[in-house]
SEMAR-646185 format. One record per residue (C-alpha): residue number from 0; x, y, z; residue in one letter. Coordinates in Angstrom, 2 decimals, always signed. Layout:
BEGIN
<rec seq="NUM" east="X" north="Y" up="Z" type="a"/>
...
% end
This chain:
BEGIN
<rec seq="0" east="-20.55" north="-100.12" up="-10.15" type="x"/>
<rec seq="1" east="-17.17" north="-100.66" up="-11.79" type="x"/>
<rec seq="2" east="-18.00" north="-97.86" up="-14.68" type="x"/>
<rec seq="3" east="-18.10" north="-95.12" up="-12.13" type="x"/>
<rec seq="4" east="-15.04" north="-95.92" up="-10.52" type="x"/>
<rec seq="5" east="-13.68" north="-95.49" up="-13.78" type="x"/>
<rec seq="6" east="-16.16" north="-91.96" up="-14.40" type="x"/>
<rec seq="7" east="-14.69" north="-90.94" up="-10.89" type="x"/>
<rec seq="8" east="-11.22" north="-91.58" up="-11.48" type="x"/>
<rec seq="9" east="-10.76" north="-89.88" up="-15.58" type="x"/>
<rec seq="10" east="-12.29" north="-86.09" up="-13.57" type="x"/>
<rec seq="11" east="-10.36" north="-86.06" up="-10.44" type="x"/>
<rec seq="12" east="-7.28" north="-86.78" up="-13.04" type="x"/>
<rec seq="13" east="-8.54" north="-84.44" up="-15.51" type="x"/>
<rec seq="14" east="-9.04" north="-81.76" up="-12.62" type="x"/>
<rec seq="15" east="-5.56" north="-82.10" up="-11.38" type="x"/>
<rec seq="16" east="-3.66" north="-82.25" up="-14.74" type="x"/>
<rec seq="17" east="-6.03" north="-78.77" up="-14.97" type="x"/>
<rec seq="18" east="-4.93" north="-77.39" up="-11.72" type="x"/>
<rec seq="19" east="-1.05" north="-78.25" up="-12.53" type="x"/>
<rec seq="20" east="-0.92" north="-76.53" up="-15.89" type="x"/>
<rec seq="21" east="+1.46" north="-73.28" up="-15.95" type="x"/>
<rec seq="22" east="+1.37" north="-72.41" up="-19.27" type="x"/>
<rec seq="23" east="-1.25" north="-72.28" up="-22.05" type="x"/>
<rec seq="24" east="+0.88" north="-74.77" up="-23.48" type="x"/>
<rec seq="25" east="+1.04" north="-77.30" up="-20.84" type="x"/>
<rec seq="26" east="-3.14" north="-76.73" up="-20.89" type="x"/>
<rec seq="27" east="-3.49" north="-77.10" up="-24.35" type="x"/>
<rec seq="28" east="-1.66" north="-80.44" up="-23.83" type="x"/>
<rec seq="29" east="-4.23" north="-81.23" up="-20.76" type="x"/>
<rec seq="30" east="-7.17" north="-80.66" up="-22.74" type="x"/>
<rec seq="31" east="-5.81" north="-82.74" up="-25.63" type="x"/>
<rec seq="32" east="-5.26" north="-85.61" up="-23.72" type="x"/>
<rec seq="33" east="-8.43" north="-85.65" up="-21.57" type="x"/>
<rec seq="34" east="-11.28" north="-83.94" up="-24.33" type="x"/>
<rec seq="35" east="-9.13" north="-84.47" up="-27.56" type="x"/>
<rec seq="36" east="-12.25" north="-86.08" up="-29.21" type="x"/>
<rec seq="37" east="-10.05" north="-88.52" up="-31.55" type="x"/>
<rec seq="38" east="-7.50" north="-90.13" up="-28.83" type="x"/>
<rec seq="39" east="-9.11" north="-88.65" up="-25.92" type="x"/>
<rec seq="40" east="-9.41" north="-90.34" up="-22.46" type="x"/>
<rec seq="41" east="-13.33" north="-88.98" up="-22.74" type="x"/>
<rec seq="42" east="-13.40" north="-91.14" up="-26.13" type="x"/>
<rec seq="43" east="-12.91" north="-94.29" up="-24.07" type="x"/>
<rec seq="44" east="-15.47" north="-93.20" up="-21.28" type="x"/>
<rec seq="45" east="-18.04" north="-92.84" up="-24.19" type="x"/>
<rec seq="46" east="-17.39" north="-96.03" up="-25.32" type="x"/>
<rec seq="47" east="-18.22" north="-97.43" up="-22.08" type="x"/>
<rec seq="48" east="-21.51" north="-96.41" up="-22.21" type="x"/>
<rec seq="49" east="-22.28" north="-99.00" up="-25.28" type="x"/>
<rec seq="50" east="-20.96" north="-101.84" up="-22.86" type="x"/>
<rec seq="51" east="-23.93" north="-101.00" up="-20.16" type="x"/>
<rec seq="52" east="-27.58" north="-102.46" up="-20.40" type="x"/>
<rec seq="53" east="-30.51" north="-100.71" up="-21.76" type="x"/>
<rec seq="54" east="-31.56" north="-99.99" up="-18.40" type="x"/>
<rec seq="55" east="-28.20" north="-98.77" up="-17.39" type="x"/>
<rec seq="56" east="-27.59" north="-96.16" up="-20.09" type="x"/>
<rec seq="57" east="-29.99" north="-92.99" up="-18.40" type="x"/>
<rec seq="58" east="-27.88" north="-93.17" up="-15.37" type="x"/>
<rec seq="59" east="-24.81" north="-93.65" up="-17.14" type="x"/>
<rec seq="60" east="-25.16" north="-91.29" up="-19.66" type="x"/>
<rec seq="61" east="-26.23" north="-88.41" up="-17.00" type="x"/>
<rec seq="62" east="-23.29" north="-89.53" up="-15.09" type="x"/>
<rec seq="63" east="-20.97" north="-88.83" up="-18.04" type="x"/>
<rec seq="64" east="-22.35" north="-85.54" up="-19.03" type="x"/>
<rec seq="65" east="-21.98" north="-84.60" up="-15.89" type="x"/>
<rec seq="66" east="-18.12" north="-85.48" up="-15.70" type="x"/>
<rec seq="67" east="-17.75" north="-84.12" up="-19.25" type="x"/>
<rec seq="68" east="-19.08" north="-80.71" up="-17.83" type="x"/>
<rec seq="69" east="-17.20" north="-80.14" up="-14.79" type="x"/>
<rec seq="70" east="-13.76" north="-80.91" up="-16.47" type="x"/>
<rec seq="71" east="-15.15" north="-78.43" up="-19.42" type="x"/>
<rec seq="72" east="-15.74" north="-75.58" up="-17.02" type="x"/>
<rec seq="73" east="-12.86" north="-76.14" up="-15.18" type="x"/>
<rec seq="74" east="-10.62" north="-76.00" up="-18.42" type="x"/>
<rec seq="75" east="-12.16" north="-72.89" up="-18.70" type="x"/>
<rec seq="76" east="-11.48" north="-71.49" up="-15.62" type="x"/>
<rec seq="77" east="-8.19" north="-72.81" up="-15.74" type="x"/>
<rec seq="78" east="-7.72" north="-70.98" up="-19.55" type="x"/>
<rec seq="79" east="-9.08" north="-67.53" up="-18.73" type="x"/>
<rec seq="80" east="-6.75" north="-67.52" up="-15.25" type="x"/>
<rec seq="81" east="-3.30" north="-68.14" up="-17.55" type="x"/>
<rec seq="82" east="-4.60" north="-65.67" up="-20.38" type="x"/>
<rec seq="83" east="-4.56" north="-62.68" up="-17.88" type="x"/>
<rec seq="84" east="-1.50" north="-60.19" up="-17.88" type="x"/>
<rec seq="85" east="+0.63" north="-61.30" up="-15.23" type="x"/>
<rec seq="86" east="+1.29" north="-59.13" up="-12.68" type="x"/>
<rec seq="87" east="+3.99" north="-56.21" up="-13.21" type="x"/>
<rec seq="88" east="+7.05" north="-57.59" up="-10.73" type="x"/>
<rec seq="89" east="+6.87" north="-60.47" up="-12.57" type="x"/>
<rec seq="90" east="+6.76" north="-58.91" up="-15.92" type="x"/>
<rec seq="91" east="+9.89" north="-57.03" up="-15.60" type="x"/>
<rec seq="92" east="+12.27" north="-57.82" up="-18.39" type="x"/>
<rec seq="93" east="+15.85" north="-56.49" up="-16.48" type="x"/>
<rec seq="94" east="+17.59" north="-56.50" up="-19.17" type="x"/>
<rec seq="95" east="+15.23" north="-53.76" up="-21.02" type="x"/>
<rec seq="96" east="+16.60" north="-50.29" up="-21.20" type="x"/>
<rec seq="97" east="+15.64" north="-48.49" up="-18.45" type="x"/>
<rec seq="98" east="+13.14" north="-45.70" up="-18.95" type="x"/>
<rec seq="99" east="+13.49" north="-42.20" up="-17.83" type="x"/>
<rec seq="100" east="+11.19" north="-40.50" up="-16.12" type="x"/>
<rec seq="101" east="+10.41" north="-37.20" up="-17.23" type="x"/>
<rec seq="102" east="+11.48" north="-34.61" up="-14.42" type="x"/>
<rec seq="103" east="+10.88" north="-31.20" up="-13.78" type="x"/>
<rec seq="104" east="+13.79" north="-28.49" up="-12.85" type="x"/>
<rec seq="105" east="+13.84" north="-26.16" up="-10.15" type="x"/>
<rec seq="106" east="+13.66" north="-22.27" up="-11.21" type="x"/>
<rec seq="107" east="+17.48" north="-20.98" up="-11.71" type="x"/>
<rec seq="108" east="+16.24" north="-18.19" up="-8.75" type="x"/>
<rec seq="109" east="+15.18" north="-21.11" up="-6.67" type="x"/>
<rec seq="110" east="+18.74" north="-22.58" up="-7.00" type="x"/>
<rec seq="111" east="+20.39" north="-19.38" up="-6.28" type="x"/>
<rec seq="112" east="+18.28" north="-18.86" up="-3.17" type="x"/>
<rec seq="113" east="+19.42" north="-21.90" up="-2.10" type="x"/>
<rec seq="114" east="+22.83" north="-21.87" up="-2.78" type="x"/>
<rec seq="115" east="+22.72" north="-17.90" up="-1.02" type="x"/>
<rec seq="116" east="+21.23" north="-19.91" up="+2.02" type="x"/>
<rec seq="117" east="+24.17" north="-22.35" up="+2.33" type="x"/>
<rec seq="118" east="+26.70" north="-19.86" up="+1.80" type="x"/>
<rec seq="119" east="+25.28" north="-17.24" up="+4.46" type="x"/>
<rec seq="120" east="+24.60" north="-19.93" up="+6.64" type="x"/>
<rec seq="121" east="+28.71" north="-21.70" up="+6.67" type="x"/>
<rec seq="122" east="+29.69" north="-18.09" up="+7.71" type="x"/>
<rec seq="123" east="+27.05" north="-18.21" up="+10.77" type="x"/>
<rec seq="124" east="+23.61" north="-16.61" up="+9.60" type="x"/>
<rec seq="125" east="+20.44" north="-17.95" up="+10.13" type="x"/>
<rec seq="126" east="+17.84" north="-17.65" up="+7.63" type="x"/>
<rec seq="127" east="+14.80" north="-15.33" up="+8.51" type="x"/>
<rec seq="128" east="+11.10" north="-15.07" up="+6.89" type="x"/>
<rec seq="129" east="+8.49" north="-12.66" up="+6.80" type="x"/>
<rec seq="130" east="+5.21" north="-11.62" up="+5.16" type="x"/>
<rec seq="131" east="+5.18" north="-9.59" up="+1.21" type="x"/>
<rec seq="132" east="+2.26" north="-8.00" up="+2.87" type="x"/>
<rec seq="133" east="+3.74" north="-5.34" up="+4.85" type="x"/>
<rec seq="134" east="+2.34" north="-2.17" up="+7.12" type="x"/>
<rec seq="135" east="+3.71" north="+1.20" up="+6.86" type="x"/>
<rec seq="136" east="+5.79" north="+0.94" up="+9.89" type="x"/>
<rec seq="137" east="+7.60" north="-1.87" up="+9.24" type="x"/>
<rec seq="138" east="+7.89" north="-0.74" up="+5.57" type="x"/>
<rec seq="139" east="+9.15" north="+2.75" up="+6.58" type="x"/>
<rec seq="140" east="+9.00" north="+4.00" up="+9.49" type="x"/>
<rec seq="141" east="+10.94" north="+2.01" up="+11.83" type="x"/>
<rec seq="142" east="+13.21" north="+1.56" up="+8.78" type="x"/>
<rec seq="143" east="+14.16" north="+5.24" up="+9.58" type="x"/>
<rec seq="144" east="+12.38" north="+6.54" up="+6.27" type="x"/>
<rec seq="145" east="+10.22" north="+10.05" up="+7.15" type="x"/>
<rec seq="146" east="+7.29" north="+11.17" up="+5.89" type="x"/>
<rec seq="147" east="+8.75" north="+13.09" up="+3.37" type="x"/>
<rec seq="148" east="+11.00" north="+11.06" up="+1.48" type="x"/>
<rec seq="149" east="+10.29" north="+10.16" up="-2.24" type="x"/>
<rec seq="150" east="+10.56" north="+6.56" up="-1.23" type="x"/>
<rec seq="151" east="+7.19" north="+6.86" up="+0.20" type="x"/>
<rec seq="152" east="+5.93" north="+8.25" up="-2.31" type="x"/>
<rec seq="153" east="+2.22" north="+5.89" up="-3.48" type="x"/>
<rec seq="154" east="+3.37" north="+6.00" up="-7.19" type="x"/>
<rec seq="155" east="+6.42" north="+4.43" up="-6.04" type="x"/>
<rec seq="156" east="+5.03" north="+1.46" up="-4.48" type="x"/>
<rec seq="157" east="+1.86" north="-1.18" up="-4.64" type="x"/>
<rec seq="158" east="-0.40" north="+0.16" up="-2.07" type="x"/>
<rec seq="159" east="-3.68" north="-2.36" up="-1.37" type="x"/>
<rec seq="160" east="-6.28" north="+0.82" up="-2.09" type="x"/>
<rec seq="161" east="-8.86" north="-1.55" up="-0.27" type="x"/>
<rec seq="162" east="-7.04" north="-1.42" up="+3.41" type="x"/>
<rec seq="163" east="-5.73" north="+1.84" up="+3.37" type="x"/>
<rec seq="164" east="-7.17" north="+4.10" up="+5.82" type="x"/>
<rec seq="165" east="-9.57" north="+7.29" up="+4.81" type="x"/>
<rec seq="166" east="-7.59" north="+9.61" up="+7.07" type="x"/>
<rec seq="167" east="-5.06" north="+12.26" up="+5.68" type="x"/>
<rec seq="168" east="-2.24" north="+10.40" up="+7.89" type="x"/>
<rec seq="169" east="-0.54" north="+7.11" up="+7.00" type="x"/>
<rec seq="170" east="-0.80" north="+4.79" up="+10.01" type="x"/>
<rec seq="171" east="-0.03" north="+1.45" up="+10.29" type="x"/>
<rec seq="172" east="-3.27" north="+0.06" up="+9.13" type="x"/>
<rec seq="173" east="-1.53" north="+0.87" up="+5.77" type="x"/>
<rec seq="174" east="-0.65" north="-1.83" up="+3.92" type="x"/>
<rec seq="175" east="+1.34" north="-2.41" up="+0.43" type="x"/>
<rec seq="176" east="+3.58" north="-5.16" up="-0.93" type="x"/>
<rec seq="177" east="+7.24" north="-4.92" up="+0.50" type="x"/>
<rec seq="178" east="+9.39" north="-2.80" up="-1.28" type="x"/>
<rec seq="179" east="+12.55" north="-4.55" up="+0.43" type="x"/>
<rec seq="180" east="+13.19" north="-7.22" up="+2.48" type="x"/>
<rec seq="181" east="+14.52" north="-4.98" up="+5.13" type="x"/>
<rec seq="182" east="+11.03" north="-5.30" up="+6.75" type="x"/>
<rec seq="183" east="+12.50" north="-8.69" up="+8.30" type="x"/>
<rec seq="184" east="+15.53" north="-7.11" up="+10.26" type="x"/>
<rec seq="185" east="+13.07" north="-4.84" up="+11.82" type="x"/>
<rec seq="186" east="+10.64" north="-8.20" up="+12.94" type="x"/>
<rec seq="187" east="+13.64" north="-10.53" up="+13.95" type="x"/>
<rec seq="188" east="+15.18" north="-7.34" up="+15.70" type="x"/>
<rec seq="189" east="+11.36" north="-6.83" up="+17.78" type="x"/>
<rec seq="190" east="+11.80" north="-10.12" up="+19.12" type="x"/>
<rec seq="191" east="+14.66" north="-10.83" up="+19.45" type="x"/>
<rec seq="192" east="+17.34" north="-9.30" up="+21.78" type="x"/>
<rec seq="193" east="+20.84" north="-9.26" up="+20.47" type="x"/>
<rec seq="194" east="+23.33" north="-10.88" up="+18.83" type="x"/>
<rec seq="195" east="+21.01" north="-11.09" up="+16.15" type="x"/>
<rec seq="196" east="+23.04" north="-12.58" up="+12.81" type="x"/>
<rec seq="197" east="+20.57" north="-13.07" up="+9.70" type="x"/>
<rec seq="198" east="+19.68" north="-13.07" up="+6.26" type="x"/>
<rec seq="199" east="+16.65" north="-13.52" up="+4.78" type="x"/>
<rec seq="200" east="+15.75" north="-13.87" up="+0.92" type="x"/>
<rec seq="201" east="+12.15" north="-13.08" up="-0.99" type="x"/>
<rec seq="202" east="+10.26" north="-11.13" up="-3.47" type="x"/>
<rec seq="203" east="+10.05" north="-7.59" up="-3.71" type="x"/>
<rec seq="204" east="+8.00" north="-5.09" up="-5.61" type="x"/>
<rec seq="205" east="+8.43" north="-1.50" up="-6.97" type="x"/>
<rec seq="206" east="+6.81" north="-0.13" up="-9.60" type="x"/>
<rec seq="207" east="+9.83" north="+0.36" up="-11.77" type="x"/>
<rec seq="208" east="+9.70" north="+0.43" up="-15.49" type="x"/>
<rec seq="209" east="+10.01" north="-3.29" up="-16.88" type="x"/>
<rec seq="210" east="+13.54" north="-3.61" up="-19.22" type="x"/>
<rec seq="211" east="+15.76" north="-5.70" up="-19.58" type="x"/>
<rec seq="212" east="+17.33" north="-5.42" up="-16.17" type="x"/>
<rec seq="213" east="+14.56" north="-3.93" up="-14.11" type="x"/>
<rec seq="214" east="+11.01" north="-5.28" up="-13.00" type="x"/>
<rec seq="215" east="+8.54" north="-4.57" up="-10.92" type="x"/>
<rec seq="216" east="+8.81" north="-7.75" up="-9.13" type="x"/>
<rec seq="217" east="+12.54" north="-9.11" up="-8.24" type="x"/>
<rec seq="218" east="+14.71" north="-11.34" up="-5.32" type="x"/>
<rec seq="219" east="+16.79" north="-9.63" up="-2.43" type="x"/>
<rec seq="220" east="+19.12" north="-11.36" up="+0.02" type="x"/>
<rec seq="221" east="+19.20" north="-9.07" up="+3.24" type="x"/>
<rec seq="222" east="+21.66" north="-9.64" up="+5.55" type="x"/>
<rec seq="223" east="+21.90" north="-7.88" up="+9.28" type="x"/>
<rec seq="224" east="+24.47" north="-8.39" up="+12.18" type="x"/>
<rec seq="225" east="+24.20" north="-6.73" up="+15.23" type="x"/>
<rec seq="226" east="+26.26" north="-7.07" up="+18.36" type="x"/>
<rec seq="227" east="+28.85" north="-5.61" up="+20.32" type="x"/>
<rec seq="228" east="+32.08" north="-3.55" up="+18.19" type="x"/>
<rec seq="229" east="+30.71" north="-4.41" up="+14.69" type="x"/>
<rec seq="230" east="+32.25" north="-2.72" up="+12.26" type="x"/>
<rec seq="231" east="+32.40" north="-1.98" up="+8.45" type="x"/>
<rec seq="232" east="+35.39" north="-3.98" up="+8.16" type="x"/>
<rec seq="233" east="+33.19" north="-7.03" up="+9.20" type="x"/>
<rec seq="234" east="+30.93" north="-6.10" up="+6.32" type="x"/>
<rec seq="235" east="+33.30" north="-6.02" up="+3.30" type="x"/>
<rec seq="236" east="+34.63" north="-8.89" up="+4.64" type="x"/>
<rec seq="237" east="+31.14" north="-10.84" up="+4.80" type="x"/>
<rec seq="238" east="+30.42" north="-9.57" up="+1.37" type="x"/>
<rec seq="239" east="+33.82" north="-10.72" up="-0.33" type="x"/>
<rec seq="240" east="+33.73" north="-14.47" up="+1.38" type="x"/>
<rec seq="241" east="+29.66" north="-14.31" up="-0.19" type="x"/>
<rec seq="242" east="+30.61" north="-13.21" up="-3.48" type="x"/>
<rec seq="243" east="+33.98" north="-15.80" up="-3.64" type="x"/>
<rec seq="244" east="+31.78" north="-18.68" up="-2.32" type="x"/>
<rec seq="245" east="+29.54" north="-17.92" up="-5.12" type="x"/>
<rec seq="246" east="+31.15" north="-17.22" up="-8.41" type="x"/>
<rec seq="247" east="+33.86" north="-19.18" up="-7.71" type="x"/>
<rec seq="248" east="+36.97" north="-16.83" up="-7.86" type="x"/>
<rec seq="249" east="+38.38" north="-14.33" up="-5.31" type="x"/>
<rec seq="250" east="+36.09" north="-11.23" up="-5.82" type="x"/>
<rec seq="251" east="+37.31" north="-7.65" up="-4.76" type="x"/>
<rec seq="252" east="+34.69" north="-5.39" up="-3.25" type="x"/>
<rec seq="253" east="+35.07" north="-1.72" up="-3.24" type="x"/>
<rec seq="254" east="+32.79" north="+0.43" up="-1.29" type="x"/>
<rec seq="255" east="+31.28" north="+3.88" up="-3.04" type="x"/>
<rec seq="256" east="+29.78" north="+6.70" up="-0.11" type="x"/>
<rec seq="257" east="+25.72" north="+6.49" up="-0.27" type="x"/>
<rec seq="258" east="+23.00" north="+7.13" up="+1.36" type="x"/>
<rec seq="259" east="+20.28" north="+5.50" up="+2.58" type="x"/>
<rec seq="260" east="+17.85" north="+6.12" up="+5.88" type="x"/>
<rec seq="261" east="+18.23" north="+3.08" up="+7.60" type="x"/>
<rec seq="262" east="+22.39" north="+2.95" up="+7.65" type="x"/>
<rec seq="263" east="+24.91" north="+5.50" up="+8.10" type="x"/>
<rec seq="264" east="+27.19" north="+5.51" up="+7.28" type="x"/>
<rec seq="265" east="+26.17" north="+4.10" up="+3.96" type="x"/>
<rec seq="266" east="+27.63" north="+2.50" up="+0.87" type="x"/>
<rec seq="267" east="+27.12" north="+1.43" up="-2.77" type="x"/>
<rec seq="268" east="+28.85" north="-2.22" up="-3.31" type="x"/>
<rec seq="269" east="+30.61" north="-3.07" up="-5.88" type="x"/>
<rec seq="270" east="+32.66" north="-6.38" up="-7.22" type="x"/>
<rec seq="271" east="+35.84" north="-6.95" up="-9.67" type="x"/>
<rec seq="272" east="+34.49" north="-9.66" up="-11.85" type="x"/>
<rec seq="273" east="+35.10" north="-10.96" up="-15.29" type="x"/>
<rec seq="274" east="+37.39" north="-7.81" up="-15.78" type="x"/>
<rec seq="275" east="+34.95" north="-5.44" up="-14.99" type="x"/>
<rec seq="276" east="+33.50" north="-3.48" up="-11.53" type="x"/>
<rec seq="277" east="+29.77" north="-4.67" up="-11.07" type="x"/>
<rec seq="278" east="+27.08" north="-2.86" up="-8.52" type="x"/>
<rec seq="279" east="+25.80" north="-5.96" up="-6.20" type="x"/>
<rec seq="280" east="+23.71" north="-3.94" up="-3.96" type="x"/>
<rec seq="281" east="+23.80" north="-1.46" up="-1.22" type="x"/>
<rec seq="282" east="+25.01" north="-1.91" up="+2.49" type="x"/>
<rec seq="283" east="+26.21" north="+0.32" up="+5.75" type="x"/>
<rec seq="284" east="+25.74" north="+0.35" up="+9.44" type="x"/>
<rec seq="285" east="+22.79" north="+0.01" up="+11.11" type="x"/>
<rec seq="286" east="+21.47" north="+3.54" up="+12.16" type="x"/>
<rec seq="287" east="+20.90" north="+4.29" up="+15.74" type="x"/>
<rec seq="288" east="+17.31" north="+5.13" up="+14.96" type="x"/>
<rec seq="289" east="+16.87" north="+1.57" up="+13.91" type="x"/>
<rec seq="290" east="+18.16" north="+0.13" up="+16.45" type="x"/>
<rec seq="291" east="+16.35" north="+2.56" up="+19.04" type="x"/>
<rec seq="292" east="+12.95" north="+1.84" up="+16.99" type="x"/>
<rec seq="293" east="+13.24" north="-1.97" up="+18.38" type="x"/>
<rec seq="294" east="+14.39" north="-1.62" up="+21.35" type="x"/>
<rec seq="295" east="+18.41" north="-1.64" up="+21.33" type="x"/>
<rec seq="296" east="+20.77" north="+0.62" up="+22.60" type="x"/>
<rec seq="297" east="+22.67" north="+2.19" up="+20.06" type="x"/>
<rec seq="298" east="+25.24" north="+2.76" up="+22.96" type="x"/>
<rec seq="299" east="+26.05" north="-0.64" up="+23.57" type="x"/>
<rec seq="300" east="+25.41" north="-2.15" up="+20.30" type="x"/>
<rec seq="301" east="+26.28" north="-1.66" up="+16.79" type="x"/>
<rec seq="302" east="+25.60" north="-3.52" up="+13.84" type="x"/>
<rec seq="303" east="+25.60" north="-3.89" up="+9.59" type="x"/>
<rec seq="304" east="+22.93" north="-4.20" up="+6.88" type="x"/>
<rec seq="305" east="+23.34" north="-5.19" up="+3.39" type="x"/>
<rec seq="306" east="+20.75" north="-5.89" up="+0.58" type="x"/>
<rec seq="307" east="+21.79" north="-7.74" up="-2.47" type="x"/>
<rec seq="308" east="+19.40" north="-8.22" up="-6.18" type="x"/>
<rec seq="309" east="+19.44" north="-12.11" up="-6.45" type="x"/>
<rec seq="310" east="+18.43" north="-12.14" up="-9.99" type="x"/>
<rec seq="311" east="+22.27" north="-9.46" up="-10.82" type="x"/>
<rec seq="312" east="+24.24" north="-12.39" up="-9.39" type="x"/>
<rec seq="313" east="+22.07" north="-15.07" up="-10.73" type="x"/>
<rec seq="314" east="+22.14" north="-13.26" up="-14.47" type="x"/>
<rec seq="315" east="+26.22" north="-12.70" up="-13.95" type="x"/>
<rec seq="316" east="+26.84" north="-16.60" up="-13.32" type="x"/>
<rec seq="317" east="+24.99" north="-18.09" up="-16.10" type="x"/>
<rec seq="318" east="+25.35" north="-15.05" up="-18.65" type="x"/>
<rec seq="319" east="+21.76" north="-14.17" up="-18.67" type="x"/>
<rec seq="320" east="+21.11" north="-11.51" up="-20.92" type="x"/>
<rec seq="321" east="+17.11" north="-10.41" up="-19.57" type="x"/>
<rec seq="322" east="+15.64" north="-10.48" up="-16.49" type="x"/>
<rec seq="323" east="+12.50" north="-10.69" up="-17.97" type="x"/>
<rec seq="324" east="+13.01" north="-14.83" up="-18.63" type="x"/>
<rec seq="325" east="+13.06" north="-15.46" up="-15.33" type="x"/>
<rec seq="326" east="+8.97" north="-15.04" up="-15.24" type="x"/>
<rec seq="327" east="+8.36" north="-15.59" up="-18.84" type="x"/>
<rec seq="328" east="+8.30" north="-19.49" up="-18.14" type="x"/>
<rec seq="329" east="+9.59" north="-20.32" up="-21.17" type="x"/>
<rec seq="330" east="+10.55" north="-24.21" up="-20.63" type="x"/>
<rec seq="331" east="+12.93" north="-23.48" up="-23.47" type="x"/>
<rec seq="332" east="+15.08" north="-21.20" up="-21.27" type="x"/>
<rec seq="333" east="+14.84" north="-22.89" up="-17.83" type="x"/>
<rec seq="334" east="+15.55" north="-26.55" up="-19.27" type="x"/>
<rec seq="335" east="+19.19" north="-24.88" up="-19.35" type="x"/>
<rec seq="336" east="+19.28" north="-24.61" up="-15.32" type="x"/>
% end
C-alpha cells in the first residue's frame, strides 16, 4: 500500500542522514529533523495513521513503531560512536608546546669511560674485558707479585672466605675481587700472541679507608703494548696525547722512579695541570717475568704497562671535590653531568 512506501522511504532517509553525520552537531540536526516531535518528518508519518481504516490501523501502527525504533537505535548507535575520544593521531593539536620527556643521565664515570675508550682507541688500542672475580694467579702471581709481598696480604684485599681452599698454600682455586685491572693484560696476553695493544677499564676493590679521595671500590684504565723495540719513550708519549685529548690543553708528564712487581723499570706519573703537578697513576715496562709467565720471549719482545684512577681525572675535569658522590646517587649531584 501507498502508506508503506512512504514508512519505507522516511527510515532508509533517516538511516542515511544517521550514517552521514560527522559531528554531534550535524546529528543533533538529523535527529531534529526526522524525531523532532513538533516539525518532525515522524509527526507526519503519525498523522498518516488517522487517514487508514479501522481495520488498517494494527498493521499500520506496528509498522510505524517498528520504523520509529530502528531509526531510534540507530541514532543511538550513531551518538555513542561520535561521543568517543577520537583516536590520538588525530587528536594532535601541532601547534601545542611540545612536551619533554623526562630523561635520565648517564653516570659522569660512565661518560669518562667512554670518552677514555675513544681516546685510547684513535691512538690504536683495542678495548679488553675481564671478570671482577679473579684467582690468585691471575691476581698475583703471573703479575710477578711473590708470596711475600704486603700486596697479598688477606687484610689488604676482598677474599670470597667461601671458595678459598683449607690448605696452608694459596692456589689458584683462590678467589677475591680484583685488586687491579692488570688481571686483563695477563688474559689477553694468554691468548693472544703478540703485538698485543690494549686497554681495558673496570672496577676495582681494596680495602682502603673510605675519605674523601679513597674508596674501597674505584675505576682503572689499564693500558699494555707489547711488541718489538718498545720503549719508555713510547709510554710518556701515549700518556701525554691521553691526558691532552682529555682535558683539553697540552699536558706535561714527568716520570718519578717506582717500583712495582710487574714493570721494571717502573714509574710514578705525574701531569702539569691547572698550575699544579698531579699523580695520574703508575706505569713502566713490562717485566720479563710477565711476559715469560704467558708465554713471550722477553728476548724478542718488549713492551709497557700503565694504570690510571678514572675517578682522579674524572674529579680534576669537573672540579669534584669527593669521591664519595660518585656512589652516593644523589640525583642532585649527577643532574650536573
Amino acid at each position: 500500500m501507498d502508506i508503506e512506501r512512504q514508512f519505507e522511504g522516511y527510515r532508509q532517509a533517516a538511516l542515511a542522514a544517521i550514517a552521514a553525520a560527522q559531528t554531534p552537531q550535524e546529528l543533533e540536526a538529523v535527529r531534529v529533523e526526522f524525531l523532532g516531535k513538533k516539525r518532525g518528518r515522524l509527526k507526519e508519518l503519525q498523522g498518516l495513521i488517522a487517514k487508514v481504516s479501522p481495520e488498517q490501523r494494527p498493521t499500520v501502527g506496528k509498522l510505524f513503531n517498528e520504523v520509529r525504533t530502528q531509526v531510534e537505535a540507530a541514532l543511538r548507535r550513531r551518538k555513542a560512536a561520535l561521543e568517543q575520544p577520537r583516536r590520538a593521531a588525530e587528536g594532535i593539536d601541532v601547534t601545542l608546546p611540545g612536551r619533554v620527556p623526562a630523561l635520565g643521565r648517564r653516570h659522569p664515570l660512565t661518560q669518562t669511560m667512554d670518552e677514555f675508550k675513544d681516546i685510547m682507541g684513535r691512538l690504536g688500542f683495542d678495548v679488553a674485558y675481564g671478570p671482577e672475580i679473579e684467582d690468585e694467579y691471575h691476581n698475583f702471581v703471573a703479575l710477578n707479585i711473590q708470596e711475600d709481598h704486603p700486596a697479598r696480604d688477606p687484610l689488604d684485599n676482598f677474599y670470597l672466605a667461601t671458595a678459598r681452599t683449607q690448605t696452608a698454600e694459596r692456589d689458584r682455586t683462590a678467589v677475591l675481587l680484583r685488586s687491579q685491572t692488570s688481571t686483563v693484560q695477563i688474559r689477553v696476553m694468554e691468548r693472544q700472541p703478540p703485538p698485543v695493544r690494549i686497554v681495558s677499564l673496570g672496577r676495582v676493590y681494596r680495602p682502603d679507608t673510605v675519605d674523601r679521595t679513597h674508596h674501597w671500590m674505584f675505576h682503572q684504565m689499564e693500558g699494555l703494548m707489547v711488541d718489538v723495540d718498545v720503549t719508555m719513550a713510547q709510554l710518556k708519549t701515549v700518556l701525554r696525547l691521553f691526558a691532552t685529548a682529555f682535558l683539553g690543553q697540552d699536558v706535561a708528564i714527568r716520570f718519578r722512579p717506582s717500583f712495582f712487581p710487574f714493570t721494571e723499570p717502573s714509574v710514578e706519573v705525574d701531569m702539569w695541570f691547572d698550575g699544579d703537578w698531579l699523580e695520574i697513576g703508575g706505569a713502566g715496562m713490562v717485566d720479563p717475568n710477565v711476559l715469560t709467565a704467558v708465554g713471550y720471549d722477553p728476548e724478542r719482545v718488549s713492551g709497557f704497562a700503565f694504570g690510571l684512577g678514572v675517578e682522579r681525572f674524572c674529579m680534576q675535569r669537573y672540579g669534584i671535590g669527593d669521591i664519595r658522590w660518585f656512589t652516593e646517587n644523589d640525583v642532585r649531584f649527577l643532574r650536573q653531568f
